[in-house]
C-alpha positions in Angstrom: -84.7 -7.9 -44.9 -81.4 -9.4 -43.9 -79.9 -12.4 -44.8 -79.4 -15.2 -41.8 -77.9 -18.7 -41.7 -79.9 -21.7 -40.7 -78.7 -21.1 -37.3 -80.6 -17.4 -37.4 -76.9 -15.7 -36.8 -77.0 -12.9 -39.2 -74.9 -12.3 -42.3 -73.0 -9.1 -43.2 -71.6 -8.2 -46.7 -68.7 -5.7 -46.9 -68.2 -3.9 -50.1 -64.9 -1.9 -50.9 -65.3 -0.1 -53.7 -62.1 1.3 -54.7 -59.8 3.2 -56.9 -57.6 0.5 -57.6 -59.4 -2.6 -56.5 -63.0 -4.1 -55.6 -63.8 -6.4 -52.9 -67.0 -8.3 -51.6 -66.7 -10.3 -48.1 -69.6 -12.2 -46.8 -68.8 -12.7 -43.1 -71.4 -13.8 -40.2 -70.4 -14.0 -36.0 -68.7 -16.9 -34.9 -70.7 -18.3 -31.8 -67.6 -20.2 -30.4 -65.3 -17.2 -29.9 -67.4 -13.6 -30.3 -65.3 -13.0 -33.7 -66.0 -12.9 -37.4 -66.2 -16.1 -39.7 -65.1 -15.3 -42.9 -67.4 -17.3 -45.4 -66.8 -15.5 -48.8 -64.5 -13.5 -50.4 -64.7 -11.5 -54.1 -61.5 -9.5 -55.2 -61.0 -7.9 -58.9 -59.3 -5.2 -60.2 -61.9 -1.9 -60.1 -62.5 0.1 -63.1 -64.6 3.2 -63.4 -63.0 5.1 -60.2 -60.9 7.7 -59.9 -59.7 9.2 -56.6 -62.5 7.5 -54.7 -65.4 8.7 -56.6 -66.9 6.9 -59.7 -66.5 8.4 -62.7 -67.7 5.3 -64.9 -71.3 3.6 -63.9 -70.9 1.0 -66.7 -67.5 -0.2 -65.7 -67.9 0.2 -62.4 -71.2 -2.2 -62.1 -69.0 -5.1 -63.8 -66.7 -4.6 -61.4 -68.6 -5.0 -58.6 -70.7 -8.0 -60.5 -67.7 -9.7 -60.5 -66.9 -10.0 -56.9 -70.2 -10.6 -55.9 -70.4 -13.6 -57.7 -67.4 -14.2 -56.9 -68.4 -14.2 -53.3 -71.6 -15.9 -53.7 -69.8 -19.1 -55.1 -67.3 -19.1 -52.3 -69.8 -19.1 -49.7 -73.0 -20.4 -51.1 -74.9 -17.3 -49.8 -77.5 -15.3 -52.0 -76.4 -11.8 -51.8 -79.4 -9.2 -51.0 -77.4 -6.2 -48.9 -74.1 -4.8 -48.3 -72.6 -1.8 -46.1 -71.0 -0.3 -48.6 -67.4 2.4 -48.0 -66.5 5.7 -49.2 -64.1 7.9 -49.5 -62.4 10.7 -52.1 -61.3 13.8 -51.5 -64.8 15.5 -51.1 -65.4 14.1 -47.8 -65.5 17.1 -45.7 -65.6 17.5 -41.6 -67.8 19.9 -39.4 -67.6 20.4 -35.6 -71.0 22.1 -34.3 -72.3 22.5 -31.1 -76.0 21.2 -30.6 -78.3 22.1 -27.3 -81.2 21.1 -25.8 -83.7 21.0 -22.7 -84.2 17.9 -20.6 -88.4 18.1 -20.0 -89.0 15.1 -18.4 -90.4 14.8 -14.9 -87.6 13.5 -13.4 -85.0 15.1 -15.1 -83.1 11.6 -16.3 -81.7 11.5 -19.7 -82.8 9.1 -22.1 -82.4 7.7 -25.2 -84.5 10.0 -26.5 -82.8 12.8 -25.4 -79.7 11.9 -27.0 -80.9 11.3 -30.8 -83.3 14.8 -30.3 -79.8 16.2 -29.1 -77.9 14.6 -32.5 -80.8 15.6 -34.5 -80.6 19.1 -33.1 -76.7 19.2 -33.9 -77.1 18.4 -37.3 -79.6 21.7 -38.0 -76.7 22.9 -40.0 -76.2 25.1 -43.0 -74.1 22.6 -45.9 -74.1 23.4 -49.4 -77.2 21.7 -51.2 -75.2 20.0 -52.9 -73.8 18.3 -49.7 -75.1 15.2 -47.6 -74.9 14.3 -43.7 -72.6 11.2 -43.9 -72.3 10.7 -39.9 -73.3 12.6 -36.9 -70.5 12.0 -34.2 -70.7 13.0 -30.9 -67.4 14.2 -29.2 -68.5 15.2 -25.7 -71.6 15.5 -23.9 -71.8 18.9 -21.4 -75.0 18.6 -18.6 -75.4 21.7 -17.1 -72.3 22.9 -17.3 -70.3 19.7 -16.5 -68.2 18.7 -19.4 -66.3 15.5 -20.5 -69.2 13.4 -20.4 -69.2 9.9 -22.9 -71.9 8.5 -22.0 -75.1 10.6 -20.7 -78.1 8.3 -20.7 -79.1 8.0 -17.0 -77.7 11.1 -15.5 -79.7 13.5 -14.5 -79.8 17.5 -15.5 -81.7 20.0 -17.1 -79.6 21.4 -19.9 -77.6 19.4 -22.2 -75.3 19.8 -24.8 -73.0 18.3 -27.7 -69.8 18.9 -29.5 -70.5 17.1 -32.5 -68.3 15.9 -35.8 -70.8 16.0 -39.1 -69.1 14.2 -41.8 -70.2 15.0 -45.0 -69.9 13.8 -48.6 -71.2 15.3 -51.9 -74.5 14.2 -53.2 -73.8 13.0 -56.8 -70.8 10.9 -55.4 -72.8 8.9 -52.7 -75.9 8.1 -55.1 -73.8 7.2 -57.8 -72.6 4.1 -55.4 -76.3 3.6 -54.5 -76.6 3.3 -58.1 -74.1 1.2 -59.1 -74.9 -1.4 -56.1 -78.9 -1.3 -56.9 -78.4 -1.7 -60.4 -77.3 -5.1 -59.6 -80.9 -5.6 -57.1 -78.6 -5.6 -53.9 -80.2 -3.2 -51.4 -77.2 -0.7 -49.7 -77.5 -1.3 -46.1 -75.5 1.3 -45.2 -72.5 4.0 -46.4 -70.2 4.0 -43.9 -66.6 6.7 -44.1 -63.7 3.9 -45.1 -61.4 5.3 -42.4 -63.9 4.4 -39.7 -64.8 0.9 -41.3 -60.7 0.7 -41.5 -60.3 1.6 -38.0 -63.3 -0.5 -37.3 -61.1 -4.0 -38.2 -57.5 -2.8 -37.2 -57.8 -0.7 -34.1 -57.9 -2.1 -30.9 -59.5 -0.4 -28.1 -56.8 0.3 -25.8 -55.7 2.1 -29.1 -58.5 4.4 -29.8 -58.7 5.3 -26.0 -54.7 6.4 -25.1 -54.8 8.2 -28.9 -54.1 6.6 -32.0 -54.1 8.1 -35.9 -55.0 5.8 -38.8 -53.3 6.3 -42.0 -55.6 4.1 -44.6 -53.2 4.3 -47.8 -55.7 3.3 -51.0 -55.3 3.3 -54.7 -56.9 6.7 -55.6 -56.7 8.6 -52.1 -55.1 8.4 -48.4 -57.8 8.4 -45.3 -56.4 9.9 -42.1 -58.3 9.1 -38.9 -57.4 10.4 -35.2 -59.6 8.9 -31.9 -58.5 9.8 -28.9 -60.5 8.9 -25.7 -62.1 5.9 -27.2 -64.0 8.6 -29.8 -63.8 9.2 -33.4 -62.0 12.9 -33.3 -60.7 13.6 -36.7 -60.8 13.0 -40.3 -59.0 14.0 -43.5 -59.0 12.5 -47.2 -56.5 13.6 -49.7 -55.6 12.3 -53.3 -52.1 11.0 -53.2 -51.9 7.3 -53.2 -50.6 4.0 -54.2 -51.6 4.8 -57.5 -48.4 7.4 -58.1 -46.2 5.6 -56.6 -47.0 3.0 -59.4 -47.3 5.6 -62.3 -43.7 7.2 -60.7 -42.5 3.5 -61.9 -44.2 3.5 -64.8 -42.8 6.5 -66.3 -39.1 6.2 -65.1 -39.0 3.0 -66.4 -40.8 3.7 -69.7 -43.4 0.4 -69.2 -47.2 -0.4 -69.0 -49.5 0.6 -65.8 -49.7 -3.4 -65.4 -46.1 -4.2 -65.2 -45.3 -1.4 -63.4 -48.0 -2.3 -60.3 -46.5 -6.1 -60.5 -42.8 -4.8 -60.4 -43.8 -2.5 -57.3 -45.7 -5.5 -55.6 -42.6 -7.9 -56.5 -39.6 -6.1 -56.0 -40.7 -2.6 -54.2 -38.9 -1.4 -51.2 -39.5 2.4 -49.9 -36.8 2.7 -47.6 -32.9 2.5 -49.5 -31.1 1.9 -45.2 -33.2 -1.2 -44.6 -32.7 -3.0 -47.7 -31.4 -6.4 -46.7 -29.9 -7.8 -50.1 -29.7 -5.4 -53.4 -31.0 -8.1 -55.8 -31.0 -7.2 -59.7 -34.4 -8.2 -61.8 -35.5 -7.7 -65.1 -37.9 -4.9 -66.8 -39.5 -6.4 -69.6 -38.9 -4.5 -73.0 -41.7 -2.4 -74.8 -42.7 -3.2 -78.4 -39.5 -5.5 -79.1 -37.1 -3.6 -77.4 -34.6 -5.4 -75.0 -35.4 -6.0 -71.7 -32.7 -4.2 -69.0 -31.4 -5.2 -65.7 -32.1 -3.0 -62.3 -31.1 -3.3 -58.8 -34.1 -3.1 -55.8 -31.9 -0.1 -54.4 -32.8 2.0 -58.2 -36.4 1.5 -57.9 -36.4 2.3 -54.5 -35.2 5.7 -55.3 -38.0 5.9 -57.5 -40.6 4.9 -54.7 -39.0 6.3 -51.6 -39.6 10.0 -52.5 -43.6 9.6 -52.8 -43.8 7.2 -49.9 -42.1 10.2 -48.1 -44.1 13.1 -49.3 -47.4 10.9 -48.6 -46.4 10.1 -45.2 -45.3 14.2 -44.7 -48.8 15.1 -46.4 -50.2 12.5 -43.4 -48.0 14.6 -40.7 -49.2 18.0 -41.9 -52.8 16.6 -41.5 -52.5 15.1 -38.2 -50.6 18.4 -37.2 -53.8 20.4 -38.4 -56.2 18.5 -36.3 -54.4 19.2 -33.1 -54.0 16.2 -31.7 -50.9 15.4 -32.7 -49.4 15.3 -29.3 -52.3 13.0 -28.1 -50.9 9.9 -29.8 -50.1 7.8 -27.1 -50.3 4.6 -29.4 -48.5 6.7 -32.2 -49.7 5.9 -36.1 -51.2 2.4 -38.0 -50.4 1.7 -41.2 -53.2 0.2 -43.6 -54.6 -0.2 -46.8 -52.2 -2.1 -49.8 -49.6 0.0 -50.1 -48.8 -0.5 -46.4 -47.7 -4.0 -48.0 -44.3 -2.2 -49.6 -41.0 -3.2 -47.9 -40.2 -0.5 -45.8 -42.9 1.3 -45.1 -42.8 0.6 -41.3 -39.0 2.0 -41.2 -39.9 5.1 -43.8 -43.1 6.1 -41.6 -41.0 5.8 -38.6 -38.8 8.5 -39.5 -41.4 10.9 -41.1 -43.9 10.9 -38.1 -41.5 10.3 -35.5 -43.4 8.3 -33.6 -44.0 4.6 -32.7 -45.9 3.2 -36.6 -46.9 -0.5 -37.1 -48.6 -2.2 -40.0 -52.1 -2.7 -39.0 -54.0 -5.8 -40.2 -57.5 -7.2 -39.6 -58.3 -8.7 -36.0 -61.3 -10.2 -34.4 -61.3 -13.0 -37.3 -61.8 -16.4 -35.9 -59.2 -19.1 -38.2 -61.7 -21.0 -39.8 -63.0 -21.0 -43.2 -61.4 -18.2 -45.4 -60.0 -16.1 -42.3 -56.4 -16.4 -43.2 -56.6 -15.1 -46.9 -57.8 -11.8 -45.7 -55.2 -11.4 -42.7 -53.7 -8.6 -44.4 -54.0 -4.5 -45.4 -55.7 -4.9 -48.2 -58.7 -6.5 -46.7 -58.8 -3.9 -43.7 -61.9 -1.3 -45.7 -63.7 -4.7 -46.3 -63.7 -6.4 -43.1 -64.2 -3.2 -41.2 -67.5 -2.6 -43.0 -68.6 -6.5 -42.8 -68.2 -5.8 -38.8 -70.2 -2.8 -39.2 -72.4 -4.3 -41.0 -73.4 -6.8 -38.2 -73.0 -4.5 -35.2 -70.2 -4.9 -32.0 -68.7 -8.4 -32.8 -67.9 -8.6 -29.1 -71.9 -8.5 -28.1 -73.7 -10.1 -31.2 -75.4 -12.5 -28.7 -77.1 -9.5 -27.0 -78.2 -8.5 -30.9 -79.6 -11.9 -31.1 -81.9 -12.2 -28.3 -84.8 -14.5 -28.2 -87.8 -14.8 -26.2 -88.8 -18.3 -24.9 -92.7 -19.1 -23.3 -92.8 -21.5 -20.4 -93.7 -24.3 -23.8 -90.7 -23.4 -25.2 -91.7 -21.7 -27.9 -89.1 -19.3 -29.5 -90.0 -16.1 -30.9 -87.4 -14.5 -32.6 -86.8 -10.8 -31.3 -83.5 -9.3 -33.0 -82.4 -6.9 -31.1 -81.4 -4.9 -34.0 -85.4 -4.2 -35.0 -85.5 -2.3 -32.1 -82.5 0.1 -33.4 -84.9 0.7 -36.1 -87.2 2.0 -33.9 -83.9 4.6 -32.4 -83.7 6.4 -36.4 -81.2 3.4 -36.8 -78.6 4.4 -34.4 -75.3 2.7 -36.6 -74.7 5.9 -38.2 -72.2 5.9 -35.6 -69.8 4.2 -33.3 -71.1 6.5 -30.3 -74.9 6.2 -31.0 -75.5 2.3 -31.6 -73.3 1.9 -28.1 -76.4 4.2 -26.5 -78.7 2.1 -28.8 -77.7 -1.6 -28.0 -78.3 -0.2 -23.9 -82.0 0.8 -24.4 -82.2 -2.2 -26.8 -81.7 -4.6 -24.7 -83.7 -3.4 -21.8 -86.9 -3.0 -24.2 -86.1 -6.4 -24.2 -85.7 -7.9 -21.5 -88.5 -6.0 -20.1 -91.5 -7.3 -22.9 -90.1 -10.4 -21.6 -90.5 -9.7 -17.9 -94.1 -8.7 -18.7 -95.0 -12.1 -20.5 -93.3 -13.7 -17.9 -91.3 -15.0 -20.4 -87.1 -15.7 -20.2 -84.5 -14.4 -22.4 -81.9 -16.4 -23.1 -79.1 -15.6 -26.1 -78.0 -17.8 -29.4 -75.8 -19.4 -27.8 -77.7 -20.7 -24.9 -79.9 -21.5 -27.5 -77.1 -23.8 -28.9 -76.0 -25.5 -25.9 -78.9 -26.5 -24.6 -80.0 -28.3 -27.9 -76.5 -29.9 -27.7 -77.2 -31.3 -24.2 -81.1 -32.7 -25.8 -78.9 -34.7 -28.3 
């Protein structure tokens, strides 16, 4: 059961669990604005990961105990569920082709005709060792007309899917179900970190003229492509922010620790657009002298990883063949994107427009500001996730109202549950909230009852007063 305020608007915890850090946000919809009211925030360094995947239950668990806690004292919220991310380079993509009859008298598709259609898509041969992360729908094809986005209502007697299956290995996803559960917090959901990314940063005009996503983590780099408004590509590979900092650490013969801090402080990935060649210290190991070095001499140490990620990011991007699709050209994310320079550097290498993408859709109030940056962009995509479209919450918090005003809650996401919980993608809960909402409005109709949303709710109690 999900958590609520004393207003009934739901909460949603986002949980990145990283290779370099761990972070908790406890969010819920801001009434005032349709965005997302930051209420809690949990940050620590993660241990126990390595290249996405955990390798360390034990260390891992305290990590995530920490940030929960964390987040629990910020916003004085008891922390049941989270949508939890994932990534590592054993996330693997599938495009299939699913096909079905429309049987109904009238030959309208429905709701039902969609999910059997998914559900038919995703009778696929993986390895047993594999599991069905996301079923994606790419286009919809009714009797021989293709293109189609949106089906439900049209009428036809054959219809078929291009689908994107996105799958994970087995022993990797339960291993976070463990972790999380170990601690008695239910996992909601496990949602792909470059869709939760593109979730937070990506606007809409974005996703629909072409955009690509390039999520830069500690352990791995998450590609994502849409195009058309849809979710067409993905790729995860294992070069990260982490080798950029272990580059440092064994040029300039110091400790992991010192290393990130110098690379945080003083790092700069592209020599041309260095403003002012400043000279800092490198602390000395075991009593030896510290020596001086200029921001220009540690670039040279970043600059060549920074450019062979970003040409590992081109050669993927090339591979899914969309790469001349890109109207909006390339977002930058995740805390690496945080280095000086890496707007200019990415510039050069994708040739194409690249900007630095942050969080949106956060209403400043509360904690909002603190997590206005990359590094928060996994976490708030999943919080957002977690609580459905931020731009139509009030339609997911629907209430019925008798003629003696009595109000009986009916959340609009109970009836998802009902659809074989629909938020597996972006595609499906947009079909989902549709028939939703007209299941409830018409059990309304039938009572002859109103419907009337939150916020209605709100003003009219403000008027009483």
């Amino acid at each position: 059961m999900s958590s609520t305020l004393k207003n009934g608007l739901p909460i949603s915890v986002g949980l990145d669990i990283g290779t370099s850090k761990v972070c908790a946000l406890v969010t819920s919809p801001d009434p005032s604005n349709n965005t997302l009211k930051i209420l809690g925030i949990g940050i620590a360094e993660s241990e126990g990961l390595n290249r996405g995947v955990v390798v360390n239950i034990e260390k891992t668990i305290r990590s995530i105990k920490k940030v929960i806690e964390q987040a629990e004292e910020q916003s004085g919220i008891k922390i049941n569920e989270v949508t939890v991310g994932i990534a590592g380079d054993h996330i693997e993509a599938i495009k299939t082709r699913g096909i079905i009859g429309i049987s109904n008298s009238e030959q309208e598709i429905t709701q039902s005709d969609v999910e059997r259609l998914l559900k038919d898509a995703s009778k696929i041969a993986i390895p047993s060792e594999r599991k069905i992360l996301h079923v994606i729908p790419q286009d919809f094809i009714i009797d021989g007309q293709d293109g189609i986005t949106d089906p439900i209502g049209m009428s036809g007697i054959r219809m078929e899917a291009n689908v994107n299956i996105i799958t994970g290995l087995k022993t990797a996803i339960n291993n976070i179900y463990r972790c999380v559960e170990r601690l008695d917090i239910k996992v909601k959901d496990v949602i792909l970190e470059p869709i939760a990314s593109s979730k937070s940063v990506l606007l809409e005009a974005e996703k629909e003229i072409g955009v690509a996503i390039v999520d830069i983590g500690g352990g791995t780099t998450d590609v994502a492509i849409f195009e058309e408004g849809i979710y067409r590509f993905t790729s995860v590979f294992a070069l990260a922010g982490k080798h950029v900092t272990n580059d440092i650490r064994k040029v300039l013969g110091i400790v992991t620790n010192q290393a990130e801090k110098i690379k945080r402080d003083y790092g700069h990935c592209h020599g041309d657009s260095i403003m002012k060649d400043e000279v800092f210290m490198v602390p000395g190991i075991g009593g030896r002298k510290p020596m001086e070095i200029q921001k220009s001499q540690l670039c040279e140490i970043i600059q060549p990883r920074m450019q062979e990620l970003f040409e590992f990011a081109l050669a993927e991007i090339n591979r899914s063949g969309y790469s001349h699709n890109l109207g909006a050209g390339i977002v930058v994310t995740g805390g690496t994107a945080l280095l000086n320079g890496t707007e200019e550097l990415a510039k050069e290498v994708f040739g194409m427009p690249v900007k630095i993408g942050i969080p949106t859709n956060l209403s400043y109030s509360g904690l909002a500001p603190e997590v206005g940056s990359p590094v928060y962009s996994t976490a708030v995509g999943l919080a957002l996730n977690g609580i459905g479209d931020i731009n139509s919450f009030e339609i997911e918090d629907l209430t019925i109202e008798t003629e003696e005003e009595m109000i009986v809650e009916e959340p609009v996401n109970k009836v998802l549950e009902k659809e074989e919980k629909a938020k597996d993608n972006p595609v499906k809960n947009i079909f989902a909230r549709k028939v939703a909402k007209k299941e409830v409005q018409e059990k309304a109709e039938k009572k002859g009852q109103t419907v009337t949303t939150a916020v209605n709710k709100i003003k009219r109690f403000i008027e009483e007063l």
